[in-house]
DRENDREN-967225 format. One record per atom (N, C-alpha, C): x, y, z; residue number from 1; atom name. Coordinates in nm, 4 decimals, always signed. Layout:
BEGIN
[[X, Y, Z], NUM, 'CA']
...
//
This chain:
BEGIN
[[+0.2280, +0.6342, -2.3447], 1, 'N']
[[+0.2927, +0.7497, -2.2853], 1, 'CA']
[[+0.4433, +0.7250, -2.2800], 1, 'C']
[[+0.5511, +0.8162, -2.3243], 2, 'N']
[[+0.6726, +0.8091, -2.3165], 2, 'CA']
[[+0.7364, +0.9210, -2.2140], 2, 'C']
[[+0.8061, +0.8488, -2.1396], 3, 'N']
[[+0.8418, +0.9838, -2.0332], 3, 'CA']
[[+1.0249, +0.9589, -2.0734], 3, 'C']
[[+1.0487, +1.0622, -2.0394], 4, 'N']
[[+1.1771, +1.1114, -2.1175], 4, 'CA']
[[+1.2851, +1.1114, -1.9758], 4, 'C']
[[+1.2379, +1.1343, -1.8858], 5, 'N']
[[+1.3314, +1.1151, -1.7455], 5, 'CA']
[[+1.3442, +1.0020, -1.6846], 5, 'C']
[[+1.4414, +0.9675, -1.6251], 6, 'N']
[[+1.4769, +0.8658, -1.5595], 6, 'CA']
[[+1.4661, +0.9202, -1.4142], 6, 'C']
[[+1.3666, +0.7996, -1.3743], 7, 'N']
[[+1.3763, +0.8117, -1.2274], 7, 'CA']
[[+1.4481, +0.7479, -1.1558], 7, 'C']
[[+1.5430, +0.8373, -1.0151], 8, 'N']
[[+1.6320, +0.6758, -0.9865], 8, 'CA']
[[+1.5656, +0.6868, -0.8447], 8, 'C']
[[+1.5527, +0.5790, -0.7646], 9, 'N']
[[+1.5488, +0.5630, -0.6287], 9, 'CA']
[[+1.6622, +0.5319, -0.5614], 9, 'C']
[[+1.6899, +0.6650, -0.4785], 10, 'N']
[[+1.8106, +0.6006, -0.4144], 10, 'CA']
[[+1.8172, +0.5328, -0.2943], 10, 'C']
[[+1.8875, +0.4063, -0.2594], 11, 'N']
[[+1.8759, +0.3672, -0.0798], 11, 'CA']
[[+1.9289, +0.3902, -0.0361], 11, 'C']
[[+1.9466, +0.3850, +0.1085], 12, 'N']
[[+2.0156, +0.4318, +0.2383], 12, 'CA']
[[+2.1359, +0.3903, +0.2216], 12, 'C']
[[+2.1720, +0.4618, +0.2428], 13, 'N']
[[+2.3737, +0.4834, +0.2795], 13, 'CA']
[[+2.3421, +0.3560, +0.3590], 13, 'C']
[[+2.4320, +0.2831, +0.2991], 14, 'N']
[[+2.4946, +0.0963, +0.3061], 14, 'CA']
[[+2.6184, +0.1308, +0.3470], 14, 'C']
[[+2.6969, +0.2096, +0.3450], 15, 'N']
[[+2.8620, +0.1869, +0.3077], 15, 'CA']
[[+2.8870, +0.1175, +0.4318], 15, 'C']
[[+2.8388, +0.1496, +0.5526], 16, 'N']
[[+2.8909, +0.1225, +0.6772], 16, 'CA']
[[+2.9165, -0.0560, +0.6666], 16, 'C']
[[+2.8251, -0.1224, +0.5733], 17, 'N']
[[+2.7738, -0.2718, +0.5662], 17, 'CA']
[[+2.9792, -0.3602, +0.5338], 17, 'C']
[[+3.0299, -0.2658, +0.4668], 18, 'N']
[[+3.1634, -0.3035, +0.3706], 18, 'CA']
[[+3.2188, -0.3151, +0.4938], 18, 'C']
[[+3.2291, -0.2000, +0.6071], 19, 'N']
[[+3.3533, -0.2417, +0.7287], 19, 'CA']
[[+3.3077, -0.3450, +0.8636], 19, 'C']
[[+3.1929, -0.4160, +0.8361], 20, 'N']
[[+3.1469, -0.4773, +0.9374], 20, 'CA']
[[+3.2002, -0.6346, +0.9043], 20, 'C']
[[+3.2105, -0.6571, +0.9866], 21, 'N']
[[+3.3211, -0.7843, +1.0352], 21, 'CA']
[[+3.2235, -0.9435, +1.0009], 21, 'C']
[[+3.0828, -0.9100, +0.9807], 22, 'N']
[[+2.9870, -1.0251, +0.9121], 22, 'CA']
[[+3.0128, -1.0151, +0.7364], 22, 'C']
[[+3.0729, -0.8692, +0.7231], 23, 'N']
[[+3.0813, -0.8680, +0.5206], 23, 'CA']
[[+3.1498, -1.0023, +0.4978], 23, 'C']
[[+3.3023, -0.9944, +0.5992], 24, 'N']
[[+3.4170, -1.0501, +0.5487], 24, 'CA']
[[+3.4325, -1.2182, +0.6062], 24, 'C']
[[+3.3238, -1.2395, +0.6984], 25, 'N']
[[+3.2925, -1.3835, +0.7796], 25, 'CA']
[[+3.1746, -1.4844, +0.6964], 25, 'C']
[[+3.0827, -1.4317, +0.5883], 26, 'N']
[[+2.9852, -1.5016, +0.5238], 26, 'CA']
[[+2.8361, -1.4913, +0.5975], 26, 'C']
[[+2.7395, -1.5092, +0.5694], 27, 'N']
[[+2.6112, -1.4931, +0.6265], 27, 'CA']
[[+2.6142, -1.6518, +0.6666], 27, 'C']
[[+2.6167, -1.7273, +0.6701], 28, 'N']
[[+2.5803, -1.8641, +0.6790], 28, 'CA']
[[+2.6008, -1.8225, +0.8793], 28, 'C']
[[+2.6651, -1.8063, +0.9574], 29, 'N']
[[+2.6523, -1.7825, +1.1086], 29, 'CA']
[[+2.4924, -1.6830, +1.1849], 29, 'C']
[[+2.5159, -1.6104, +1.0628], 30, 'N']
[[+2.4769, -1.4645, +1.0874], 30, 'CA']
[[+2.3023, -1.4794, +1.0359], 30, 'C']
[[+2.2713, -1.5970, +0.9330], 31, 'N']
[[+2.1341, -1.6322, +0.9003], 31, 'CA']
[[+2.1281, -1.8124, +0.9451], 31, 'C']
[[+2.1482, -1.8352, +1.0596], 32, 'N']
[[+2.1768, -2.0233, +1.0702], 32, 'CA']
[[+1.9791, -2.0670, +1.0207], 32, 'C']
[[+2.0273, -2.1827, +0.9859], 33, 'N']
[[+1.8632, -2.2596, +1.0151], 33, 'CA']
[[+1.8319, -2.2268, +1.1134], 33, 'C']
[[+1.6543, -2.2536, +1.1616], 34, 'N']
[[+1.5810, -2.2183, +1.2793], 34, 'CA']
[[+1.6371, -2.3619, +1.3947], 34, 'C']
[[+1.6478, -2.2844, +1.4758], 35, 'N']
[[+1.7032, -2.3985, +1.6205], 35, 'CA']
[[+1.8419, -2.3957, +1.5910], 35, 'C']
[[+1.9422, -2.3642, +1.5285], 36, 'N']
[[+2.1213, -2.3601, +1.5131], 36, 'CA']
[[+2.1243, -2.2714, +1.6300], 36, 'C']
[[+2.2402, -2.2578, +1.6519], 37, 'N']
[[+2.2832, -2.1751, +1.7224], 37, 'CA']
[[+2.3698, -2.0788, +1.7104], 37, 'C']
[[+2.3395, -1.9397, +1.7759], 38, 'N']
[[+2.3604, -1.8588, +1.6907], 38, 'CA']
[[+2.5265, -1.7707, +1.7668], 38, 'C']
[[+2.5729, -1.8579, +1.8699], 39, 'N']
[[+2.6799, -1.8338, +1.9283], 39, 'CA']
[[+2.8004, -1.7346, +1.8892], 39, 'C']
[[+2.7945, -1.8384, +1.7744], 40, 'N']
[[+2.9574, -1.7579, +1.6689], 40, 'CA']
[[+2.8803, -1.6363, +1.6098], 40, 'C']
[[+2.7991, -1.6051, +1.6047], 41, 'N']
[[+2.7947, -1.4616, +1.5167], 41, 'CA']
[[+2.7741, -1.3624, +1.6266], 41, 'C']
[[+2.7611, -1.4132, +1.7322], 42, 'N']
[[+2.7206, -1.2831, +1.8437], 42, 'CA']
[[+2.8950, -1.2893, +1.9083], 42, 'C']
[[+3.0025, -1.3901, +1.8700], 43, 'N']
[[+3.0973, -1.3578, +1.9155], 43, 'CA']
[[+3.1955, -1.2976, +1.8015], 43, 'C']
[[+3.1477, -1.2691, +1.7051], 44, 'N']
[[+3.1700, -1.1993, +1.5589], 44, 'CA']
[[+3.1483, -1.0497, +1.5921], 44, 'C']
[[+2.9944, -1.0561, +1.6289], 45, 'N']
[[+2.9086, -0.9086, +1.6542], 45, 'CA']
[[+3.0296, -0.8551, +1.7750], 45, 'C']
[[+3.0524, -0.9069, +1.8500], 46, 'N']
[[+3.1160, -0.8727, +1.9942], 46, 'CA']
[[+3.2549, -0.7957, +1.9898], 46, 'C']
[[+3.3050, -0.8590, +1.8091], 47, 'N']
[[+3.4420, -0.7680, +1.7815], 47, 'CA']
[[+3.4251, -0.6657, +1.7160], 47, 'C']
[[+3.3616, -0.6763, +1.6098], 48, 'N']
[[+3.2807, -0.5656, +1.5130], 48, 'CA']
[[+3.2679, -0.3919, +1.6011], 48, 'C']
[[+3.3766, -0.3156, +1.4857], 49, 'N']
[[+3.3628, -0.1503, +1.5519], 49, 'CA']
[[+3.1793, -0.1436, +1.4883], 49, 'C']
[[+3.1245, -0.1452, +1.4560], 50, 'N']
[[+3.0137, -0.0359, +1.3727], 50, 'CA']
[[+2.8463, -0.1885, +1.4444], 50, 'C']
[[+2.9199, -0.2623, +1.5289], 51, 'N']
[[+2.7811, -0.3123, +1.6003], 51, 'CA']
[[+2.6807, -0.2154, +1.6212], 51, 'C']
[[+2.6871, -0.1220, +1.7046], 52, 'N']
[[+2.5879, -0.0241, +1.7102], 52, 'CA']
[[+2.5179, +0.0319, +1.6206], 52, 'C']
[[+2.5477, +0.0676, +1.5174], 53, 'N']
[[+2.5456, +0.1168, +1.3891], 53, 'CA']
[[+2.4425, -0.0112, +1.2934], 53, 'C']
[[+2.5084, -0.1148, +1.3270], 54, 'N']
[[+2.4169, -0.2701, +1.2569], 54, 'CA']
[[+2.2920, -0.2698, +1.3530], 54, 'C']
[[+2.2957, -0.2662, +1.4813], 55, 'N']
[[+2.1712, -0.2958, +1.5732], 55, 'CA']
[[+2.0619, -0.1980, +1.5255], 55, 'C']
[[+2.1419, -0.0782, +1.5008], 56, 'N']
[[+2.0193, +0.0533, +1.4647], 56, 'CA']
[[+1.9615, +0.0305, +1.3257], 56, 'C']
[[+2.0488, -0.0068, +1.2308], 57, 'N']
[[+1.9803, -0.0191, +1.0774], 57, 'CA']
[[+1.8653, -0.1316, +1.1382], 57, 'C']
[[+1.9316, -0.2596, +1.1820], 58, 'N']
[[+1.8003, -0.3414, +1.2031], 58, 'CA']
[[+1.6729, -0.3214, +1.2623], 58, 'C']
[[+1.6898, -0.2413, +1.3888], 59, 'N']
[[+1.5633, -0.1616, +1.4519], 59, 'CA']
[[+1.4881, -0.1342, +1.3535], 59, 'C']
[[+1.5533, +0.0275, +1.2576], 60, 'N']
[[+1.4911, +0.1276, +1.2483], 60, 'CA']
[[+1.4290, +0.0599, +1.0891], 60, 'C']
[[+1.5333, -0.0163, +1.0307], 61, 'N']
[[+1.4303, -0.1159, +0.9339], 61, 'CA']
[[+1.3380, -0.2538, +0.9234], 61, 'C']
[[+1.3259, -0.2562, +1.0433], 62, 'N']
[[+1.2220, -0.3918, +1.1359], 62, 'CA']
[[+1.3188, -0.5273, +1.0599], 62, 'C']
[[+1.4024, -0.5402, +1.0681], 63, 'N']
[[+1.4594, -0.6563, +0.9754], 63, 'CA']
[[+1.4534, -0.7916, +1.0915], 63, 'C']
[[+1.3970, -0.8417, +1.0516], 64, 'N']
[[+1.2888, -0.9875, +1.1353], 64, 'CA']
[[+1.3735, -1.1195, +1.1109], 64, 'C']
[[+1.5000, -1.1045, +1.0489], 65, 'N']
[[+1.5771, -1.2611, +1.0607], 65, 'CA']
[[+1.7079, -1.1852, +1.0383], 65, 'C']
[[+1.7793, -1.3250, +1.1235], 66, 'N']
[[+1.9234, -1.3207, +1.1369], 66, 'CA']
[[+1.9843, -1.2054, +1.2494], 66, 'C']
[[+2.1335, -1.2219, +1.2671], 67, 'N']
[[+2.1684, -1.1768, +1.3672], 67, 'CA']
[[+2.2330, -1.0503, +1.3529], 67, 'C']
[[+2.1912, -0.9372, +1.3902], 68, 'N']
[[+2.2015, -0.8063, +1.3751], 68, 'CA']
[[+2.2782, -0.7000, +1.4561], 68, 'C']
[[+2.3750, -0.6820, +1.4721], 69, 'N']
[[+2.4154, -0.5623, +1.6103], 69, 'CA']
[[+2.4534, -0.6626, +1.7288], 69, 'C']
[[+2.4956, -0.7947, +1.7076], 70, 'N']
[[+2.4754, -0.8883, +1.8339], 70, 'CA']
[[+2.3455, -0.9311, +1.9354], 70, 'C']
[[+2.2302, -0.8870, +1.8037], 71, 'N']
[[+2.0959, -0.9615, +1.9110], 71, 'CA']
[[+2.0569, -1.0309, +1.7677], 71, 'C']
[[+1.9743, -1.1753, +1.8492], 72, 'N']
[[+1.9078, -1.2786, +1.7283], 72, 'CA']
[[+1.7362, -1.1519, +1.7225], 72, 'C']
[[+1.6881, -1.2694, +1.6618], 73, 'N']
[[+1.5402, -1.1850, +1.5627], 73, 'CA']
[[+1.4841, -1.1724, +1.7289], 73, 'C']
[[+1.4405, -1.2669, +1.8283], 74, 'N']
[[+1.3551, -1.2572, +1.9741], 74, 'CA']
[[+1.4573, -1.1657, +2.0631], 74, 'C']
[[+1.4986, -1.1811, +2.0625], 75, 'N']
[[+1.6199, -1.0242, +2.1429], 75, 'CA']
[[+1.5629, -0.8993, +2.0760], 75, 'C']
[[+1.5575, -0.8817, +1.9045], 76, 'N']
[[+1.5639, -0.7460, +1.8978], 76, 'CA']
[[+1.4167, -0.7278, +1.9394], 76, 'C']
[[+1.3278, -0.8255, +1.9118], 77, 'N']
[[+1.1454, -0.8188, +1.9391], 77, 'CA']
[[+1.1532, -0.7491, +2.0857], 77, 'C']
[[+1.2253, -0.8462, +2.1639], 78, 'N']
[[+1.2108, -0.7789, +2.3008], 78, 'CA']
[[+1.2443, -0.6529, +2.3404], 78, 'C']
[[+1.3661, -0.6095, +2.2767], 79, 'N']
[[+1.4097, -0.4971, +2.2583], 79, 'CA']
[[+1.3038, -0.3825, +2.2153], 79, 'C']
[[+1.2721, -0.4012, +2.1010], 80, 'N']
[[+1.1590, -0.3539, +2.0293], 80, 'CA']
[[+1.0480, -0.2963, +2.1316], 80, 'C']
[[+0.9898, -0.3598, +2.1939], 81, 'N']
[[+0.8794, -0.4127, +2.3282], 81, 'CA']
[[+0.8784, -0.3248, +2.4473], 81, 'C']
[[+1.0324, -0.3642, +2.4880], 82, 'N']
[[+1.0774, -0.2621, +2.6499], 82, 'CA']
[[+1.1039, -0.1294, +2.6322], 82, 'C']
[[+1.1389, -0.0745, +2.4876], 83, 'N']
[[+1.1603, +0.0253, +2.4640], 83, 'CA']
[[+1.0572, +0.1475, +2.4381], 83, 'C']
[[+0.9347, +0.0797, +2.3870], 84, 'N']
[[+0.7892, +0.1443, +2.3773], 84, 'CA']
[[+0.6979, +0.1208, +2.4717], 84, 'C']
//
């Protein structure tokens, strides 16, 4: 079978990802090994205009590692939890 159209899938509007203050700092804070500490990226998250904006993509796409909106992966669980 030859299909003649191209299908594209498009994803979610990212752009917001370019002005957040983890683009321009590296993931290495923001994904540490298990037991690091995750200090410096929640004092990263803490300057960051579009935190709110990062906390919600992570919610609303269950994203289960690293530090998101200024909560680690057991913050947003709890979050997750008290809210339902």
């Amino acid at each position: 079978m030859h299909i003649d159209t191209i299908t594209t899938i498009t994803s979610p509007d990212l752009d917001w990802q370019q002005e957040a203050l983890c683009a321009q700092t590296g993931a290495d804070f923001f994904f540490p090994e298990p037991g690091s500490s995750v200090r410096e990226a929640k004092r990263i998250c803490g300057m960051c205009a579009i935190r709110s904006t990062c906390l919600e993509y992570a919610l609303d796409n269950d994203e289960r590692f690293g530090v998101w909106g200024g909560l680690s992966e057991k913050e947003r669980l709890e979050l997750r939890r008290t809210s339902h």
